[in-house]
Structure formats: structure tokens, C-alpha cells
PDB file of N, CA, C and O in Angstrom:
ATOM      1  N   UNK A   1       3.173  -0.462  -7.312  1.00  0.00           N
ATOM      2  CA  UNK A   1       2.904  -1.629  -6.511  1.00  0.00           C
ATOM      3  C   UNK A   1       1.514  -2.162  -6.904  1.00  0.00           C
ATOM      4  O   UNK A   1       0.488  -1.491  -6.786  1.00  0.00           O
ATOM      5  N   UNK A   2       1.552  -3.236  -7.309  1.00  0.00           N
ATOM      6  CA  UNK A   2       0.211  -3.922  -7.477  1.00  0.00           C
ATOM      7  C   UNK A   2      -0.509  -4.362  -6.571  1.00  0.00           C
ATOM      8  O   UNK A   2       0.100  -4.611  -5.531  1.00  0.00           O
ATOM      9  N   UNK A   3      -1.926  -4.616  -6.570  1.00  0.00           N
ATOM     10  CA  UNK A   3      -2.923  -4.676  -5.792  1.00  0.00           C
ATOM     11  C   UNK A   3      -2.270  -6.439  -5.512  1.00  0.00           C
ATOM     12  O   UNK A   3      -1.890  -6.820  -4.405  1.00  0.00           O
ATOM     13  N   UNK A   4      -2.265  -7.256  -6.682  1.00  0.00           N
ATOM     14  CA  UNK A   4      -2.231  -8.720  -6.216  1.00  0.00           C
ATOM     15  C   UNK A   4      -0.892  -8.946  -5.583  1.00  0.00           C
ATOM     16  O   UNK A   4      -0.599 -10.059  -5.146  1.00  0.00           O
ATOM     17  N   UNK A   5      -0.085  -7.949  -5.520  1.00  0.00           N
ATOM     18  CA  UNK A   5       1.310  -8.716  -4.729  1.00  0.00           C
ATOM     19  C   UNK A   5       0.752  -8.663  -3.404  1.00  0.00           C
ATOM     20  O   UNK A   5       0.778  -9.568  -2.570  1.00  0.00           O
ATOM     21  N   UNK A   6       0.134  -7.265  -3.265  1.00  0.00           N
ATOM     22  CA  UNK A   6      -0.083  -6.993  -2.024  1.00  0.00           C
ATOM     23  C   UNK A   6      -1.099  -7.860  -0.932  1.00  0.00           C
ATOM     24  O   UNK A   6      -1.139  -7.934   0.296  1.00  0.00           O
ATOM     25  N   UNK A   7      -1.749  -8.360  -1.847  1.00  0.00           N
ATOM     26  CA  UNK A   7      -2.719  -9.216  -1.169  1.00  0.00           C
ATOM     27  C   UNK A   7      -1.757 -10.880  -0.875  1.00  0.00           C
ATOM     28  O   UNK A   7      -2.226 -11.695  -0.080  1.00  0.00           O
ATOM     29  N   UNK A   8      -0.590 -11.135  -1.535  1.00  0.00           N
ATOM     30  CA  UNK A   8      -0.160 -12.273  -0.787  1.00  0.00           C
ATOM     31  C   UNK A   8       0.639 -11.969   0.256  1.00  0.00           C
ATOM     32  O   UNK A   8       1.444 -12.894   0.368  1.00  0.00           O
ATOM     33  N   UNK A   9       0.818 -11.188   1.033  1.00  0.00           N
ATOM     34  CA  UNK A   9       2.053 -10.479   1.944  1.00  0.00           C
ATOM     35  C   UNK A   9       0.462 -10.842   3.353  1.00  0.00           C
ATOM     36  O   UNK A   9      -0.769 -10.875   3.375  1.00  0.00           O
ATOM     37  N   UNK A  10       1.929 -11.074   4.496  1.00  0.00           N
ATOM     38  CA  UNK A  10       1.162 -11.580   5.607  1.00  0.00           C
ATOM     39  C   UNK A  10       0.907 -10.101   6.610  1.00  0.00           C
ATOM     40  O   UNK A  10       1.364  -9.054   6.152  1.00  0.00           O
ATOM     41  N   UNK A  11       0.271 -10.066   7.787  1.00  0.00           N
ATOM     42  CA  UNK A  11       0.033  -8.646   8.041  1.00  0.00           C
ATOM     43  C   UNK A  11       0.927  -8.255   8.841  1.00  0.00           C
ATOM     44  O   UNK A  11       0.840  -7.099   9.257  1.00  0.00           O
ATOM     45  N   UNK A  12       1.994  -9.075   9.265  1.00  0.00           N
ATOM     46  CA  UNK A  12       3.634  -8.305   9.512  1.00  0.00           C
ATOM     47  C   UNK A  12       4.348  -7.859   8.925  1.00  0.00           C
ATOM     48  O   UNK A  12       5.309  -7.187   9.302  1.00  0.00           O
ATOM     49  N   UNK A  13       3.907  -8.251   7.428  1.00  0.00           N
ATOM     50  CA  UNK A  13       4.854  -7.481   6.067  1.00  0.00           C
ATOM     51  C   UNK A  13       4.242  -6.517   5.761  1.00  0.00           C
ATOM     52  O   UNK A  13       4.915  -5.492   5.659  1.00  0.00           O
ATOM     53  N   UNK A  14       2.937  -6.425   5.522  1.00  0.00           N
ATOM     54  CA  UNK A  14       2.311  -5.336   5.190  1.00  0.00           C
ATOM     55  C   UNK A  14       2.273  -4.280   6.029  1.00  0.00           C
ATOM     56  O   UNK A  14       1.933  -3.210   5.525  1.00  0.00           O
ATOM     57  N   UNK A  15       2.645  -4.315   7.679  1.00  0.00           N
ATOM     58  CA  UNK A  15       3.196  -3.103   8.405  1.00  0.00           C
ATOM     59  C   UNK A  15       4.984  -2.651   7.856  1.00  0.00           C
ATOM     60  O   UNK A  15       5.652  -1.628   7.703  1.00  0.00           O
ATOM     61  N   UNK A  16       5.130  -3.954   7.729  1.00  0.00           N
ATOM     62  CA  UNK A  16       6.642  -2.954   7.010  1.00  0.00           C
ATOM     63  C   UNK A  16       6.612  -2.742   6.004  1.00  0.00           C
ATOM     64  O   UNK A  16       7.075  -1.713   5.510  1.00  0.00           O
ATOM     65  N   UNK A  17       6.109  -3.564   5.443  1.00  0.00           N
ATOM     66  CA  UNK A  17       6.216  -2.608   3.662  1.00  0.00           C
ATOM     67  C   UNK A  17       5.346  -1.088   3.981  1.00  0.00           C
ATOM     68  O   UNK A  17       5.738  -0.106   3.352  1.00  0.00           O
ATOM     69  N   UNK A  18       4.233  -0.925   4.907  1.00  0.00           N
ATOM     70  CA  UNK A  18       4.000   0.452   4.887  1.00  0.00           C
ATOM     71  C   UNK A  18       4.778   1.456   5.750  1.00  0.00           C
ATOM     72  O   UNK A  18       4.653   2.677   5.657  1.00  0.00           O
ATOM     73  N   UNK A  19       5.560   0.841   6.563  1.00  0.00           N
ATOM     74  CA  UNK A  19       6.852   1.472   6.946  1.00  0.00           C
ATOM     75  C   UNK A  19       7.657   1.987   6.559  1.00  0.00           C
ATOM     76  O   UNK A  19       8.031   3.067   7.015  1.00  0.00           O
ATOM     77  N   UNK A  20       8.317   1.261   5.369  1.00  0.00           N
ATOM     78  CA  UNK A  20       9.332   1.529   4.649  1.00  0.00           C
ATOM     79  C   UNK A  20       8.642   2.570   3.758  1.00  0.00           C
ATOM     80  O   UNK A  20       9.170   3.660   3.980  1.00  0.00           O
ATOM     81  N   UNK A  21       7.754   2.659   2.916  1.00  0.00           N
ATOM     82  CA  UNK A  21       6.526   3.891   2.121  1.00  0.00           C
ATOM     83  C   UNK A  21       6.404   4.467   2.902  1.00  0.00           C
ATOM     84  O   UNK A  21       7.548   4.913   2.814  1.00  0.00           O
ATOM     85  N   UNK A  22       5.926   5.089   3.939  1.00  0.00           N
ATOM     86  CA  UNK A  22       5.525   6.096   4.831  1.00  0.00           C
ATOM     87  C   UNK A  22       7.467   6.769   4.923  1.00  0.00           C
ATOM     88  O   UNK A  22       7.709   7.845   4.375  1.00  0.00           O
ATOM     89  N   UNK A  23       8.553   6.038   5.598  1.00  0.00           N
ATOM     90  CA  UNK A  23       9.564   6.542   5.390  1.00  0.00           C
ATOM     91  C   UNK A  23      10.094   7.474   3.781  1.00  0.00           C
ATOM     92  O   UNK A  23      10.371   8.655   3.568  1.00  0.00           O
ATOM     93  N   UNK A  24      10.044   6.285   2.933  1.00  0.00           N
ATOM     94  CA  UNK A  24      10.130   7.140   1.520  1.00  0.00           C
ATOM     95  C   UNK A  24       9.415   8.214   1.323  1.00  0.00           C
ATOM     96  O   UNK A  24       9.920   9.063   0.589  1.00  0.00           O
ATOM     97  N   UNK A  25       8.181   8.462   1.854  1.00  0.00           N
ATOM     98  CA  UNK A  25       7.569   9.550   1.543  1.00  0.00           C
ATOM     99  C   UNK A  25       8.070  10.633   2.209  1.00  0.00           C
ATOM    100  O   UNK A  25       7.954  11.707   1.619  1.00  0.00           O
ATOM    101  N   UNK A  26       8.609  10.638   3.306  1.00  0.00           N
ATOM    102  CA  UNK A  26       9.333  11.181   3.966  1.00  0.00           C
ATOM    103  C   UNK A  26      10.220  12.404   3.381  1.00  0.00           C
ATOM    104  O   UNK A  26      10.082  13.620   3.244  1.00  0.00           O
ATOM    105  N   UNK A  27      11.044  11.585   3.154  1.00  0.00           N
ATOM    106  CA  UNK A  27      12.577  11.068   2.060  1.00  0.00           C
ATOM    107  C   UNK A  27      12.006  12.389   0.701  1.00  0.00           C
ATOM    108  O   UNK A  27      12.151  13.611   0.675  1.00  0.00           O
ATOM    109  N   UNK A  28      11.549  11.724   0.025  1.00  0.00           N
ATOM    110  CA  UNK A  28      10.703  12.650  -1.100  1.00  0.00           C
ATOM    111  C   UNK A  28      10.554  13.962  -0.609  1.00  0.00           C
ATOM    112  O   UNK A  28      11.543  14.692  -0.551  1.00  0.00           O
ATOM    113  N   UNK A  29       9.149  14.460  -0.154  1.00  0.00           N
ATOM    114  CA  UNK A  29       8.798  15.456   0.318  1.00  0.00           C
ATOM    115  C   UNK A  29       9.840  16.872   1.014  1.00  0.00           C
ATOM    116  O   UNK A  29       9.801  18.102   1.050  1.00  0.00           O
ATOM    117  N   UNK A  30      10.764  15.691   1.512  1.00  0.00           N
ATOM    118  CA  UNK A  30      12.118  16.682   1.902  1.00  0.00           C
ATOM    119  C   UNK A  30      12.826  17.402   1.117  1.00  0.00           C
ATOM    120  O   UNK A  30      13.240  18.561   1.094  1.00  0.00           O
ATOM    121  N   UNK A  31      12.924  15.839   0.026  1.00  0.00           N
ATOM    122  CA  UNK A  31      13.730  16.715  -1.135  1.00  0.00           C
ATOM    123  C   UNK A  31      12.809  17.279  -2.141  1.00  0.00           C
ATOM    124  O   UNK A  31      13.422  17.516  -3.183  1.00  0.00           O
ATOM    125  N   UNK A  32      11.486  17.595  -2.205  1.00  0.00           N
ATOM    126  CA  UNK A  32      10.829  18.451  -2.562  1.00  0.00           C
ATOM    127  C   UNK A  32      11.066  19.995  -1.894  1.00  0.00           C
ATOM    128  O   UNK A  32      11.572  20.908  -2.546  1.00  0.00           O
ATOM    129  N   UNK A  33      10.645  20.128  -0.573  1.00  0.00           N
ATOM    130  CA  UNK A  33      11.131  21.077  -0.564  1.00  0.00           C
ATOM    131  C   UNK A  33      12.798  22.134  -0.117  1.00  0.00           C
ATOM    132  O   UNK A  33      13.010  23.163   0.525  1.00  0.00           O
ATOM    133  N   UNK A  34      13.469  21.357  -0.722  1.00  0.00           N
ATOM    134  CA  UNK A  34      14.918  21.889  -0.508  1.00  0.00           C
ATOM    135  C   UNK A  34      15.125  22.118  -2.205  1.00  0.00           C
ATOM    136  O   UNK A  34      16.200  22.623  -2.531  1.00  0.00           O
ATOM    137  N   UNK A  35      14.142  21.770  -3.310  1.00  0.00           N
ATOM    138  CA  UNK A  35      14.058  21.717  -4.516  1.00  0.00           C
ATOM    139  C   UNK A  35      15.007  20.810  -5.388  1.00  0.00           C
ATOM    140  O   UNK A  35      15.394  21.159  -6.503  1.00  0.00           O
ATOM    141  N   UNK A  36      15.353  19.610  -4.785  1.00  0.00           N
ATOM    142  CA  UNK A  36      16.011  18.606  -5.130  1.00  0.00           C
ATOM    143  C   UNK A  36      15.205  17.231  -5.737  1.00  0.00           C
ATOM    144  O   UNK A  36      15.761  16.313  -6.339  1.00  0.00           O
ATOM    145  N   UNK A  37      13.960  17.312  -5.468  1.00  0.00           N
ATOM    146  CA  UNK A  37      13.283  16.554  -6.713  1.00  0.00           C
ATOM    147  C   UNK A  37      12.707  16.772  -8.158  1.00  0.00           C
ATOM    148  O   UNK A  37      11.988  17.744  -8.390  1.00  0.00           O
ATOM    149  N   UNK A  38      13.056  15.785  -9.201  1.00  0.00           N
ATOM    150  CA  UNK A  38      12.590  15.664  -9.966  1.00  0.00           C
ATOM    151  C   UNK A  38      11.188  14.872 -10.521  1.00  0.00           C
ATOM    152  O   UNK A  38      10.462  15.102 -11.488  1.00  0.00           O
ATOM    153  N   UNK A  39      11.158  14.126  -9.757  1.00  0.00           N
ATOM    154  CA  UNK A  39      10.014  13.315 -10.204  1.00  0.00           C
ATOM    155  C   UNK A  39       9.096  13.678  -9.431  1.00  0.00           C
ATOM    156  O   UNK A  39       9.465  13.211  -8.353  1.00  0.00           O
ATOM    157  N   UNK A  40       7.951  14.307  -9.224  1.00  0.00           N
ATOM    158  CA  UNK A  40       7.313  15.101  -8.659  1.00  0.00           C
ATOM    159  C   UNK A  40       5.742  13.953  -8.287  1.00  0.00           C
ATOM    160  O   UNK A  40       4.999  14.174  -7.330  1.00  0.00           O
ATOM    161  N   UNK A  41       5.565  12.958  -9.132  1.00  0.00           N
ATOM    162  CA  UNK A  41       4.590  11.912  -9.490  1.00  0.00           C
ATOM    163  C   UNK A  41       5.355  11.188  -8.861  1.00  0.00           C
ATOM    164  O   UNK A  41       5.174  10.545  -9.895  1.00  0.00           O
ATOM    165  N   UNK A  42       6.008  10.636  -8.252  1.00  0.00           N
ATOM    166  CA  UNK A  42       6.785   9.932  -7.214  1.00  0.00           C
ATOM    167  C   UNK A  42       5.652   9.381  -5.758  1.00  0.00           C
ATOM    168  O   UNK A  42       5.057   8.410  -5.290  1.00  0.00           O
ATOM    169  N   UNK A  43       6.030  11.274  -5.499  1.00  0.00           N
ATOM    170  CA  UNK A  43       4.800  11.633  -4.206  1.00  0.00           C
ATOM    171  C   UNK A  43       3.817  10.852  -4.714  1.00  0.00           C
ATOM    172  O   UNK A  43       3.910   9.658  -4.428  1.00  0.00           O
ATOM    173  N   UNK A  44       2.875  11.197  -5.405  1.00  0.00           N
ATOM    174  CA  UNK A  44       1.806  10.626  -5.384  1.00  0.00           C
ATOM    175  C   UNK A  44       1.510   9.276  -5.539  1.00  0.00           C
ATOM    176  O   UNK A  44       0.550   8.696  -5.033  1.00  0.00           O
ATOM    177  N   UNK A  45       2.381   8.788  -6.264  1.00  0.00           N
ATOM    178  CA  UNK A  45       2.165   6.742  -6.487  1.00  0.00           C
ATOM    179  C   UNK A  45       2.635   6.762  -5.055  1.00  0.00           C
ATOM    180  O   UNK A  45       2.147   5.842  -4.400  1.00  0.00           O
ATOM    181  N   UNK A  46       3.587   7.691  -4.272  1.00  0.00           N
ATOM    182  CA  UNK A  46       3.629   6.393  -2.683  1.00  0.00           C
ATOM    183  C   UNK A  46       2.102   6.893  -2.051  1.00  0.00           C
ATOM    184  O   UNK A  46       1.579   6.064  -1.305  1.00  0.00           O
ATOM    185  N   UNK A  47       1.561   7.805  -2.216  1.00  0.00           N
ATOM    186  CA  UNK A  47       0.579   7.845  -1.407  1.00  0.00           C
ATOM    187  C   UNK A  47      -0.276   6.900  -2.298  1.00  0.00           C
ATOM    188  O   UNK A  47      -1.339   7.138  -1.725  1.00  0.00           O
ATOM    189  N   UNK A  48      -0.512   6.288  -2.963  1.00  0.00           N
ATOM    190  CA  UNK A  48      -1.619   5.715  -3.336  1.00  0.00           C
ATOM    191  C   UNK A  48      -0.852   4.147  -2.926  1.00  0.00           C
ATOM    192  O   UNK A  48      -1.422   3.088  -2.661  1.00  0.00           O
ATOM    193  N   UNK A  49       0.048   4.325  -2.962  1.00  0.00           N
ATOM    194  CA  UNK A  49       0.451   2.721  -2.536  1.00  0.00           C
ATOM    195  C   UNK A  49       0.191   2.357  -1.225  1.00  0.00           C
ATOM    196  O   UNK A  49      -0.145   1.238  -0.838  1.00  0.00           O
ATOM    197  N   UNK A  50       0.478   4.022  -0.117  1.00  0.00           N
ATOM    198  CA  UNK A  50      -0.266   3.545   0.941  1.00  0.00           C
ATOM    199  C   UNK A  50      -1.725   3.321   1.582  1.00  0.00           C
ATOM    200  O   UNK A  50      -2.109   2.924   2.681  1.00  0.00           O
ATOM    201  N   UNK A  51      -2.316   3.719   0.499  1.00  0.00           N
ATOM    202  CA  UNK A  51      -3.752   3.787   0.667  1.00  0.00           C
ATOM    203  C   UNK A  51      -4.638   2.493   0.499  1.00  0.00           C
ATOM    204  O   UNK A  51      -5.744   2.219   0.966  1.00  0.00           O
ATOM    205  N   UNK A  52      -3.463   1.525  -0.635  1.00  0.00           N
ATOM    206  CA  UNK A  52      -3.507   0.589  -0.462  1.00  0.00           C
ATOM    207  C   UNK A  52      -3.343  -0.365   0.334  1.00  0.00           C
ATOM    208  O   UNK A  52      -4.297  -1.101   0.589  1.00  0.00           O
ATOM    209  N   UNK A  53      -2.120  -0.566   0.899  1.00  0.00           N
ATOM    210  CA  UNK A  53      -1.555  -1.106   2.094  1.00  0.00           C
ATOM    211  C   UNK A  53      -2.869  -0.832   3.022  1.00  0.00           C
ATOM    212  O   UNK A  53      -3.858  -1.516   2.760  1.00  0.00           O
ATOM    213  N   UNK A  54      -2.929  -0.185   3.750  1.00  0.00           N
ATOM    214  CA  UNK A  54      -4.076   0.767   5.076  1.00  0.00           C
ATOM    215  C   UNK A  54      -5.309   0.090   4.675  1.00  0.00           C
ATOM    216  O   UNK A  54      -5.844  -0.466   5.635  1.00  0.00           O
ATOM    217  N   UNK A  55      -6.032  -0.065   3.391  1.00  0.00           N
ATOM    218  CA  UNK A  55      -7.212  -0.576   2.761  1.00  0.00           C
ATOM    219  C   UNK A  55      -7.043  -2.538   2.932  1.00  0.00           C
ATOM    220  O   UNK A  55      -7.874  -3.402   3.211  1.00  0.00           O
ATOM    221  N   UNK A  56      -5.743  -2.593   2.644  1.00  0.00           N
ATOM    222  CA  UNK A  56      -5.899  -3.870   2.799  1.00  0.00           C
ATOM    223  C   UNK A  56      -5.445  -4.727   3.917  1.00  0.00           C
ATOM    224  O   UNK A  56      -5.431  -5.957   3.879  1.00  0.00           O
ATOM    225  N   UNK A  57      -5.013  -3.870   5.083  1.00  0.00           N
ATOM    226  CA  UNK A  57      -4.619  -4.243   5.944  1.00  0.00           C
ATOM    227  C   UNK A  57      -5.979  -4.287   7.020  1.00  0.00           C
ATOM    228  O   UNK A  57      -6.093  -5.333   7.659  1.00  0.00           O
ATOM    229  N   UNK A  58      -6.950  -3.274   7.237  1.00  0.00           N
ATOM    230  CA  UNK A  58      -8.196  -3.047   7.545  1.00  0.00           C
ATOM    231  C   UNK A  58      -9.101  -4.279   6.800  1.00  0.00           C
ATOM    232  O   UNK A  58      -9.936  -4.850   7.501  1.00  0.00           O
ATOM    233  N   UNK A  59      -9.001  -4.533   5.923  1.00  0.00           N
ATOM    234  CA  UNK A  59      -9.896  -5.461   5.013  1.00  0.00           C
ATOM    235  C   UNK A  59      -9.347  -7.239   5.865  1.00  0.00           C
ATOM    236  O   UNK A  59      -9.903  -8.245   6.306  1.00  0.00           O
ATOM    237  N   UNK A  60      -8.320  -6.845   5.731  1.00  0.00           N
ATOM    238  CA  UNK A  60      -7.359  -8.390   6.630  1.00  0.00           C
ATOM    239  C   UNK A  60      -7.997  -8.338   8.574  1.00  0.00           C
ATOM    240  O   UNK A  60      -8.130  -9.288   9.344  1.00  0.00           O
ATOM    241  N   UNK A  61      -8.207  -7.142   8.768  1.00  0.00           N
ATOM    242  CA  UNK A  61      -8.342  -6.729   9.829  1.00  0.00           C
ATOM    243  C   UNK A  61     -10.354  -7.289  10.290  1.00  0.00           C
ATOM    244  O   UNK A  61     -10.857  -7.787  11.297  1.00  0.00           O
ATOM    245  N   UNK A  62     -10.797  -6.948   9.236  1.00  0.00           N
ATOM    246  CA  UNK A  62     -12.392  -7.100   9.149  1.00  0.00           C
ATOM    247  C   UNK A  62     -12.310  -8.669   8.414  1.00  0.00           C
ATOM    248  O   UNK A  62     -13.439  -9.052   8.108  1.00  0.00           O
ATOM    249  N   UNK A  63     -11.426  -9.467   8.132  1.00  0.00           N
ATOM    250  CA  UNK A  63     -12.340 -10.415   7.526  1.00  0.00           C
ATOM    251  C   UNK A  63     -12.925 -10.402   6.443  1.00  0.00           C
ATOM    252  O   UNK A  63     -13.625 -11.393   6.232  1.00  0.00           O
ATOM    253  N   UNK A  64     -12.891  -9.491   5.522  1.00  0.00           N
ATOM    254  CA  UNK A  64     -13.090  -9.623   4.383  1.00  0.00           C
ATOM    255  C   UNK A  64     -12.398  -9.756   3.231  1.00  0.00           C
ATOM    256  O   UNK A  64     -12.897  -9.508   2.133  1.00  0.00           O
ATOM    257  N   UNK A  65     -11.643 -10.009   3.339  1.00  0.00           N
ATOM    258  CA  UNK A  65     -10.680 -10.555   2.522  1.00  0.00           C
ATOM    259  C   UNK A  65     -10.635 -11.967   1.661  1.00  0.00           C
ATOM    260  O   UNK A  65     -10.432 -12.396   0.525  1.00  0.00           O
ATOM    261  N   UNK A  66     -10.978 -12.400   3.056  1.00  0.00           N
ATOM    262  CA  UNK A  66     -11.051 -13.555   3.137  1.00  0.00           C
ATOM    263  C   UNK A  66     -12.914 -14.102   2.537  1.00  0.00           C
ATOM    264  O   UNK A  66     -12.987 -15.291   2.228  1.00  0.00           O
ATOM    265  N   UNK A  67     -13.825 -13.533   2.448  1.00  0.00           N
ATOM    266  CA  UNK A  67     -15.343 -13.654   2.282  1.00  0.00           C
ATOM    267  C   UNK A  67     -15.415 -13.399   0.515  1.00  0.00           C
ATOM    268  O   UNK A  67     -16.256 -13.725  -0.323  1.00  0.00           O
ATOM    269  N   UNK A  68     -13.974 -12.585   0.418  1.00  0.00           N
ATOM    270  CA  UNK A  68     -13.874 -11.810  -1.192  1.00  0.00           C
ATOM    271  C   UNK A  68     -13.708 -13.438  -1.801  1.00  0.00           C
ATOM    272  O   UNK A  68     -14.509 -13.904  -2.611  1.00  0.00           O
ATOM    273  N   UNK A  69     -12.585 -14.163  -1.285  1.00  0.00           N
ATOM    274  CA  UNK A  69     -12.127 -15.124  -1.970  1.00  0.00           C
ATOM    275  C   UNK A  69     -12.971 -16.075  -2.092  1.00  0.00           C
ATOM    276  O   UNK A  69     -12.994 -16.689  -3.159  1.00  0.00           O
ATOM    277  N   UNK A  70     -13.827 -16.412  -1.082  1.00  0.00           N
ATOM    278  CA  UNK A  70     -14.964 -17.475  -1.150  1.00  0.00           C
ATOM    279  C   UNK A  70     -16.354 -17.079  -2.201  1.00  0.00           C
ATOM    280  O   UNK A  70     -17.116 -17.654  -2.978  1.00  0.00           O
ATOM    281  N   UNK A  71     -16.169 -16.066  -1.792  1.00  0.00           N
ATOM    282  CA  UNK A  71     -17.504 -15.239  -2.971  1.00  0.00           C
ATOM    283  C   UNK A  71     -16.995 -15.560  -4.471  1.00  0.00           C
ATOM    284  O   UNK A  71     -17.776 -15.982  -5.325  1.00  0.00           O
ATOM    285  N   UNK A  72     -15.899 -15.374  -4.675  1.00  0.00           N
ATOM    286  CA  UNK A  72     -15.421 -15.475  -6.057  1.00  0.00           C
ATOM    287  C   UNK A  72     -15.400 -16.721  -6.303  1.00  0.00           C
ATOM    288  O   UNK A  72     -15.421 -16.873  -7.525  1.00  0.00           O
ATOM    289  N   UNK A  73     -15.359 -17.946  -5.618  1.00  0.00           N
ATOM    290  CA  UNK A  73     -15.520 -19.241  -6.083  1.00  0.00           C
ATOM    291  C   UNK A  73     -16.705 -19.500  -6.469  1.00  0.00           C
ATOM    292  O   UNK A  73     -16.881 -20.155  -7.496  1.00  0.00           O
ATOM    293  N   UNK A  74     -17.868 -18.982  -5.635  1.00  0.00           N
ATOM    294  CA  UNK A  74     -19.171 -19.134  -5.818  1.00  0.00           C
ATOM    295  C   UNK A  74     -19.706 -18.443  -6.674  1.00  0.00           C
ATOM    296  O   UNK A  74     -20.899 -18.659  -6.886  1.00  0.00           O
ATOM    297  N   UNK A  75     -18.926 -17.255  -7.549  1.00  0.00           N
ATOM    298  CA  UNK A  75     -20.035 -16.924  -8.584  1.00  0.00           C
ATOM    299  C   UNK A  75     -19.802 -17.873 -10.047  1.00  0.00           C
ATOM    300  O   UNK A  75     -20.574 -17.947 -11.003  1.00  0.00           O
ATOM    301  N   UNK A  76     -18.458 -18.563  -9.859  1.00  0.00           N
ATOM    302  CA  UNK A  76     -18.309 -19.620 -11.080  1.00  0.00           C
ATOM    303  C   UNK A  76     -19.121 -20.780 -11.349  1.00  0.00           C
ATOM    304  O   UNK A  76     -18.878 -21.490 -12.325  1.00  0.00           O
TER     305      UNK A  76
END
């Protein structure tokens, strides 16, 4: 999951899209331990996807998000 999709998603999507990841991780971990996964790096891209989500949902949450985008006009 990329950083820029994530930043166009509104902050009702971004609770479900971390819904639906927090579920998958779920999902995974189970079939980790019943020894039914293979992709073992799975786990870890969803946790970093949610770390994302949580980071940018807090960032939407503080207003800075939004200070990022204005700053970046102004250093051109």
C-alpha cells in the first residue's frame, strides 16, 4: 500500500481500510499458527500498512497534513 493512495482516502475510509488490515492480520496470524501459512512477510507489510493508516489518520487528526501541503507550495 502506498503512502500517496493513502493520503487521498477521506477519514471514514481510512477507518475501514484499517479495519479490513487489522481483520487480515487476524486471518494471517491464525493461519500462522495452525502452520498453514506460507508467506510469512505477509504479516509484516500488514503491520506496516497499519502503521501507516494510524500515522496518517493522527496527522489528519492534528492538522498537519494539511500545513505539509501548504509548506510544500512555499518552498517552490
Amino acid at each position: 500500500m502506498r503512502i500517496s493512495e493513502i493520503k487521498e482516502l477521506t477519514r471514514e475510509e481510512l477507518e475501514t481500510k484499517l479495519t479490513d488490515v487489522k481483520k487480515s492480520l487476524f486471518s494471517l496470524k491464525f493461519q500462522k499458527s495452525r502452520g498453514q501459512l506460507e508467506n510469512v512477510m505477509a504479516i509484516r507489510n500488514l503491520k506496516k500498512d497499519i502503521a501507516k493508516l494510524e500515522t496518517l489518520m493522527r496527522e489528519k487528526e492534528l492538522g498537519m497534513h494539511e500545513k505539509r501541503e501548504v509548506r510544500k507550495g512555499k518552498d517552490r
